[in-house]
MARNUTOR-429272 format. One record per residue (C-alpha): residue number from 1; residue in one letter; x, y, z. Coordinates in steps of 0.05 Angstrom, whole numbers, plus 5000, padded with zeros to 4 digits. Layout:
<recs>
[rec NUM,A,[X,Y,Z]],
...
</recs>
This chain:
<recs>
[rec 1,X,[4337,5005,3977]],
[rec 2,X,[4305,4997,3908]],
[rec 3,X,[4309,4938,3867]],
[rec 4,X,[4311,4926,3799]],
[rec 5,X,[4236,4896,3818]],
[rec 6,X,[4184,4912,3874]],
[rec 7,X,[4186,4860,3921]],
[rec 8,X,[4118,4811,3923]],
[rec 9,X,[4087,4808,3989]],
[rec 10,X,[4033,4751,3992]],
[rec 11,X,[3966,4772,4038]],
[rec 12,X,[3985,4739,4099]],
[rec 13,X,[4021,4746,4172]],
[rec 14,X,[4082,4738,4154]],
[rec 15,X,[4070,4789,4099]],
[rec 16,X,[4035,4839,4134]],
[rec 17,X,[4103,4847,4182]],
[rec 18,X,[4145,4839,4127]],
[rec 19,X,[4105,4908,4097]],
[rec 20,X,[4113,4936,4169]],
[rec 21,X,[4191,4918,4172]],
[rec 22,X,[4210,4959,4100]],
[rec 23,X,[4169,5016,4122]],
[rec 24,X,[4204,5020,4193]],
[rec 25,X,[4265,5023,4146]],
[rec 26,X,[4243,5078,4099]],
[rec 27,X,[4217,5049,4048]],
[rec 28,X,[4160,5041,4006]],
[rec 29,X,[4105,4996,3999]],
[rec 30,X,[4043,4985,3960]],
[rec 31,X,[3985,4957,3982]],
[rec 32,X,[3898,4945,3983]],
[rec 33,X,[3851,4993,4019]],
[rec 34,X,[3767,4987,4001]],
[rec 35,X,[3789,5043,3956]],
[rec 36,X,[3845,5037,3914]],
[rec 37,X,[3923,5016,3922]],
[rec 38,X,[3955,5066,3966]],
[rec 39,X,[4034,5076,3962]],
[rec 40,X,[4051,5075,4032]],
[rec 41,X,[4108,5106,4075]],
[rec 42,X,[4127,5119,4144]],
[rec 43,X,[4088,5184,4160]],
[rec 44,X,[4144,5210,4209]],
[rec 45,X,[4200,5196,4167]],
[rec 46,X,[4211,5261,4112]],
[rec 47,X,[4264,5222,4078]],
[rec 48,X,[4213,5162,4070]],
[rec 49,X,[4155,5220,4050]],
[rec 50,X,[4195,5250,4005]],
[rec 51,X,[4212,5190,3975]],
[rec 52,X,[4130,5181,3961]],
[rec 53,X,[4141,5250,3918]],
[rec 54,X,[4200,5228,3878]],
[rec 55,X,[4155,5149,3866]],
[rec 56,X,[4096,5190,3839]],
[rec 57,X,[4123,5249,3809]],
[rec 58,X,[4074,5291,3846]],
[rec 59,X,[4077,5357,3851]],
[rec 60,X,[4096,5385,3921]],
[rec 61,X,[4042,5428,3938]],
[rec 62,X,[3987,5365,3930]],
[rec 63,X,[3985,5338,4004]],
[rec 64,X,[3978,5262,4026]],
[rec 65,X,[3930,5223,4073]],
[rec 66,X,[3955,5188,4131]],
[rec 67,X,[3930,5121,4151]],
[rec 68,X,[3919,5099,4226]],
[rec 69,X,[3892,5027,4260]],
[rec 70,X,[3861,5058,4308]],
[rec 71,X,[3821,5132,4330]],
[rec 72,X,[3858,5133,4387]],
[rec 73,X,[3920,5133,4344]],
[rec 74,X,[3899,5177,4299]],
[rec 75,X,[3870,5230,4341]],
[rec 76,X,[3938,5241,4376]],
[rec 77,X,[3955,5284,4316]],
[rec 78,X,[3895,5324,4294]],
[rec 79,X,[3860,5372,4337]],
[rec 80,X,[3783,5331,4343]],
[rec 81,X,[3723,5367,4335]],
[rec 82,X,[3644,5353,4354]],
[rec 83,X,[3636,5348,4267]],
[rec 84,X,[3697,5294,4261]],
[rec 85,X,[3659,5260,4318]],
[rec 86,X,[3601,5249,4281]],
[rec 87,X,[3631,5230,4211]],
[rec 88,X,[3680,5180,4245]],
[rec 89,X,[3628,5144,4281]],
[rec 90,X,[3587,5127,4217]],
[rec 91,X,[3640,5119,4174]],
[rec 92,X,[3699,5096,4204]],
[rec 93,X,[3733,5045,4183]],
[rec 94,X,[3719,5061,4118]],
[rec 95,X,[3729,5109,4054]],
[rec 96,X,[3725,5182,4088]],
[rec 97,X,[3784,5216,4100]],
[rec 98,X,[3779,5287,4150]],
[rec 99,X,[3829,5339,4138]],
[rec 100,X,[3828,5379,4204]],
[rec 101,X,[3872,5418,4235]],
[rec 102,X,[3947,5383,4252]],
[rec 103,X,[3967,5385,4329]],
[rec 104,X,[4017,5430,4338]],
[rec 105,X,[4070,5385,4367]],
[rec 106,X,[4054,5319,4321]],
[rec 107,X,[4112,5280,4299]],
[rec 108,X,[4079,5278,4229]],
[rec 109,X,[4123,5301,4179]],
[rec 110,X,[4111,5368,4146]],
[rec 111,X,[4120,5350,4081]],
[rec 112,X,[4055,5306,4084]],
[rec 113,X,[4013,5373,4093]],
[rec 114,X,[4043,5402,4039]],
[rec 115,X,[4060,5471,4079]],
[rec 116,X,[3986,5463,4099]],
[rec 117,X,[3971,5475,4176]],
[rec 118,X,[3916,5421,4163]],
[rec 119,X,[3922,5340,4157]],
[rec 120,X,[3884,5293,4123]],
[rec 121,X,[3870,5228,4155]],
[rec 122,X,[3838,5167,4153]],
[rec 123,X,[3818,5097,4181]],
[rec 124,X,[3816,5042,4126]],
[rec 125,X,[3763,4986,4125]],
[rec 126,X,[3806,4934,4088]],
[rec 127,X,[3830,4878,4139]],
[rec 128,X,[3896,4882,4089]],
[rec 129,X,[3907,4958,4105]],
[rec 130,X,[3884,4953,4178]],
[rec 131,X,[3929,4888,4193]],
[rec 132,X,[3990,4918,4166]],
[rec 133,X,[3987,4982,4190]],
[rec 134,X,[3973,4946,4264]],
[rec 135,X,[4045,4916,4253]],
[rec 136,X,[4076,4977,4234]],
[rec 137,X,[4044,5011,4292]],
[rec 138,X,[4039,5089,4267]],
[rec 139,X,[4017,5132,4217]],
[rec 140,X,[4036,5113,4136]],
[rec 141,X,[4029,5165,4090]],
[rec 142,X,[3991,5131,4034]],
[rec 143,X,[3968,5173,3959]],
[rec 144,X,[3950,5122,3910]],
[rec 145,X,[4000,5076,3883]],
[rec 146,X,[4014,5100,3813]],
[rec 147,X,[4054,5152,3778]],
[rec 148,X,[4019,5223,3791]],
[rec 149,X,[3968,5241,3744]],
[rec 150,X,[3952,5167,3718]],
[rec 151,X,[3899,5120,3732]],
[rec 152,X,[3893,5098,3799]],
[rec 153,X,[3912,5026,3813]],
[rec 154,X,[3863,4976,3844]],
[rec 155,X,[3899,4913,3838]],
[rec 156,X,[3964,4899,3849]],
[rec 157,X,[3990,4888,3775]],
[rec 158,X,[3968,4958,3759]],
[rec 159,X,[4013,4983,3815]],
[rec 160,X,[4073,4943,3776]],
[rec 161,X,[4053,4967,3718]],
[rec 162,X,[4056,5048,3737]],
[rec 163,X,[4109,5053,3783]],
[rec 164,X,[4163,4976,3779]],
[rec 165,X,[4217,4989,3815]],
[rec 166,X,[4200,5057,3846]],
[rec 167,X,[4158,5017,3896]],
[rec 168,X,[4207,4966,3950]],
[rec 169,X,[4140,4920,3956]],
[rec 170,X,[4078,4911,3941]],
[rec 171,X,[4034,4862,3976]],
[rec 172,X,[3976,4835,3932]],
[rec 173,X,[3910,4838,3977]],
[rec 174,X,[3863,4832,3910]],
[rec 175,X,[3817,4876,3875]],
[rec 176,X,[3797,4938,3907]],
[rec 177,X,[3719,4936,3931]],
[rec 178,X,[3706,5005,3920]],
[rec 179,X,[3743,5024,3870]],
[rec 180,X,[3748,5107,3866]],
[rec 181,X,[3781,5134,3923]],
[rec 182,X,[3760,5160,3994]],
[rec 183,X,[3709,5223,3995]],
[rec 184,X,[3745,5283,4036]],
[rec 185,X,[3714,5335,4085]],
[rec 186,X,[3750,5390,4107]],
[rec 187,X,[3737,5408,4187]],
[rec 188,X,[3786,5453,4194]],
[rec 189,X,[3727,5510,4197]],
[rec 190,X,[3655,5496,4168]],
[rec 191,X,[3648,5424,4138]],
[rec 192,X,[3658,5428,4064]],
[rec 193,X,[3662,5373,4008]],
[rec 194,X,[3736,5376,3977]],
[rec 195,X,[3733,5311,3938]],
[rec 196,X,[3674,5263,3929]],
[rec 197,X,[3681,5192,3939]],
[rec 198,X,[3645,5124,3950]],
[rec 199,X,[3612,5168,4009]],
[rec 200,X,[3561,5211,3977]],
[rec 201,X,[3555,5289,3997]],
[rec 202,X,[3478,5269,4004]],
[rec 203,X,[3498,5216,4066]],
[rec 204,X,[3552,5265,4104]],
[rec 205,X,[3489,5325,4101]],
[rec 206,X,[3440,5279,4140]],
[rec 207,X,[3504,5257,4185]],
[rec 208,X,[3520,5328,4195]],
[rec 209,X,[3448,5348,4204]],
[rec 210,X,[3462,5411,4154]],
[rec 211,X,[3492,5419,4086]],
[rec 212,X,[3566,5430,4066]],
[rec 213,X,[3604,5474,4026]],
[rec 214,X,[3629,5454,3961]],
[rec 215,X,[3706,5468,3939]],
[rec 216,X,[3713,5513,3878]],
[rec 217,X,[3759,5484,3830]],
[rec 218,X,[3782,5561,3825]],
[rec 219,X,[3807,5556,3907]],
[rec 220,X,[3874,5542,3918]],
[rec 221,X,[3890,5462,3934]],
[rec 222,X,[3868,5437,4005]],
[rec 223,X,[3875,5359,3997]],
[rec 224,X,[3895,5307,3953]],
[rec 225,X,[3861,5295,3893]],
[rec 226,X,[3852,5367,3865]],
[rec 227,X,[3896,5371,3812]],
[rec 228,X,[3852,5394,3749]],
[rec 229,X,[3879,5333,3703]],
[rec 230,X,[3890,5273,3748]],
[rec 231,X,[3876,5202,3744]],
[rec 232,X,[3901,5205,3674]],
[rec 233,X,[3903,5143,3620]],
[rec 234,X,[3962,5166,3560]],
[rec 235,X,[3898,5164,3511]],
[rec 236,X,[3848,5228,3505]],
[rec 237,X,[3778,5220,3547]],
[rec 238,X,[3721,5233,3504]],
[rec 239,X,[3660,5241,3553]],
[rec 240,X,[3586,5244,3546]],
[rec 241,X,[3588,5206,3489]],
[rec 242,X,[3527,5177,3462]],
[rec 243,X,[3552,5149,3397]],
[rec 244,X,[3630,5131,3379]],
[rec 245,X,[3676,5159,3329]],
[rec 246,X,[3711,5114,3280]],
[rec 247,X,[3776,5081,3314]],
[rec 248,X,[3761,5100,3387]],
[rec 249,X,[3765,5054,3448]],
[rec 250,X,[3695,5044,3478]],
[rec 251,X,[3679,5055,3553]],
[rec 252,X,[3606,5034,3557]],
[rec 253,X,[3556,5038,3614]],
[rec 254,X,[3480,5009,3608]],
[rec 255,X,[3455,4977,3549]],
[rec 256,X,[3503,4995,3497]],
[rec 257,X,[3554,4970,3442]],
[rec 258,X,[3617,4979,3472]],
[rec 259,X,[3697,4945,3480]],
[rec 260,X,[3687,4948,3560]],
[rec 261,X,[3623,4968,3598]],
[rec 262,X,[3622,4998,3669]],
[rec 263,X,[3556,4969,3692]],
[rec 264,X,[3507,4933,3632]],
[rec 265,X,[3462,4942,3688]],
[rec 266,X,[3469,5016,3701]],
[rec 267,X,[3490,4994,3779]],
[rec 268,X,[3533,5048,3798]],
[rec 269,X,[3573,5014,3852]],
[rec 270,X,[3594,4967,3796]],
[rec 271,X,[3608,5018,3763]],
[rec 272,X,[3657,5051,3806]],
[rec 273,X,[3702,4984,3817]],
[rec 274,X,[3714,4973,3747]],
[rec 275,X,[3735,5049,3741]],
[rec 276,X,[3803,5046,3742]],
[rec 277,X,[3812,4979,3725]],
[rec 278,X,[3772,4986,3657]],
[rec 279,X,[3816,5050,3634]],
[rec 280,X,[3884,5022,3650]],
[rec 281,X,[3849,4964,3602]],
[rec 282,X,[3837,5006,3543]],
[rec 283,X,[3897,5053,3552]],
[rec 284,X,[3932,4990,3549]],
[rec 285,X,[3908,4972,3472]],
[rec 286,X,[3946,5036,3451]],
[rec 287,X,[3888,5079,3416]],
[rec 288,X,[3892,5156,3414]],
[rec 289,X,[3823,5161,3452]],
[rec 290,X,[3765,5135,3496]],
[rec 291,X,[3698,5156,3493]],
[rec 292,X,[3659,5136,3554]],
[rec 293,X,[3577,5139,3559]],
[rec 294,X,[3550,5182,3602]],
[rec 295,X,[3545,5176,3669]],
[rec 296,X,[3481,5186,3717]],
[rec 297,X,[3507,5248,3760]],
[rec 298,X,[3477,5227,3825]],
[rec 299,X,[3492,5187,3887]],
[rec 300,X,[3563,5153,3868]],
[rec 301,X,[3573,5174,3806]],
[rec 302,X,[3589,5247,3821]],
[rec 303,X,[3651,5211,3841]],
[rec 304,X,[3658,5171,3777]],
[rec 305,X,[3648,5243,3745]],
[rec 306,X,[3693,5272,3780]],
[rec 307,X,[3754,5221,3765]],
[rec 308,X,[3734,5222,3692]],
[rec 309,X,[3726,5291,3684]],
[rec 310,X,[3800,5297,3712]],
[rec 311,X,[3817,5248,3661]],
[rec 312,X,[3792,5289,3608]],
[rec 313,X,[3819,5353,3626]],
[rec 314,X,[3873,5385,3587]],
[rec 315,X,[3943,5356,3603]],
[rec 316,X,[4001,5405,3617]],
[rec 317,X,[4057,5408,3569]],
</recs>
């Protein structure tokens, strides 16, 4: 089914069931959520799921999300508990994904979980996201559209750009509004924070009423996103860096000289949606590394942390 070149879906009816038609058939298609481009597949369908692996390159033991219109949908193939309850009805639609424990009998492929006995699920905000998945009428699998390990796409050029003809369509819903993807809680025993996200840790506590664990980075993988050097540009990340080295690419943020600045006006929401975009930016002017100020470690940009501290880490040979 692949092209020489992703097919390009345009933001409307007609598009949206054009999306849902090629994933009914197995195939893959890119497209918008609040968070970032997600690289979407017919959960049920292993051929179509493994397909996702072979797009990204990503590894086999890092576990996808699955993306639902509706709760009622969605809770057909998780088993529901009194904490998901709570989160879903202040957050949902929106960036949060759950990873509770998979119904025993759900047609969801395995291969999503990862040999996991847990699934990770979601309800998107973005009327692009929700529309098309009402027309496909299921669960689609949906990591973020780019080649595993890179920077994460949030607009549709990026998507292009990472993974061509990998991809059988994308459909181009615009810039992501969020721009880092969806904060996870595992459920599958005590709530615990497994990846931050636009949704701080601060906000799920006073949801929750109590505290929740925190992942190791030492624990054995749980949920997407925990790969020690993700969201990777082909330059080196510099962090922290309060002054710049001759010949390096300049990720600013508040009042500072810089090639691109997060936020001038230390806003961290801004911040976050010019994330991704910003790096594949720079990486894209060929220099050997970017040194990015340092970020306030609070509120949202725990998240932007996060991301760029994967960035940074020490690639594998």
């Amino acid at each position: 089914m692949i092209t020489t070149a992703p097919e390009l879906l345009s933001d409307t009816d007609a598009g949206h069931h054009r999306a849902a038609g090629i994933l009914r058939d197995g195939g893959l298609v890119a497209f918008p959520t609040e968070t970032v481009y997600g690289l979407g597949a017919d959960a049920g369908d292993d051929r179509a799921v493994a397909r996702i692996y072979e797009a990204k390159g990503r590894p086999s033991f890092n576990p996808l999300i699955v993306h639902f219109a509706d709760l009622d949908a969605l809770q057909q193939h998780v088993i529901w508990t009194p904490e998901a309850d709570l989160l879903a009805r202040a957050y949902w639609p929106g960036p949060l994904t759950l990873v509770l424990r998979r119904q025993p009998d759900t047609p969801i492929s395995a291969l999503v979980s990862a040999g996991l006995d847990t699934l990770a699920v979601r309800l998107p905000a973005h009327d692009t996201a929700r529309a098309i998945l009402r027309a496909f009428g299921g669960g689609v699998a949906a990591p973020s559209a780019n080649r595993s390990g890179q920077i994460s796409p949030t607009l549709a050029r990026h998507v292009v750009g990472s993974l061509g003809a990998r991809v059988d369509a994308v459909l181009d819903g615009g810039p992501c509004k969020v721009g880092v993807e969806s904060t996870i809680v595992g459920l599958a025993e005590k709530p615990v924070l497994l990846r931050p996200g636009g949704i701080t840790e601060q906000q799920l506590a006073q949801t929750l009423g109590r505290p929740l664990a925190v992942r190791h980075k030492a624990e054995a993988i749980s949920a997407p996103g925990q790969l020690a050097s993700h969201y990777a540009p082909n330059a080196l990340v510099r962090l922290n860096a309060t002054d710049w080295e001759q010949g390096e690419l300049r990720l600013g943020f508040g009042n500072v000289d810089c090639d691109l600045n997060l936020s001038p006006t230390e806003d961290l929401v801004e911040a976050a949606s010019h994330l991704f975009d910003y790096l594949h930016r720079l990486d894209a002017q060929g220099g050997g590394t970017i040194a990015v100020s340092p970020i306030p470690h609070e509120g949202l940009g725990i998240a932007i942390n996060d991301r760029l501290s994967r960035a940074a880490a020490p690639r594998d040979e």
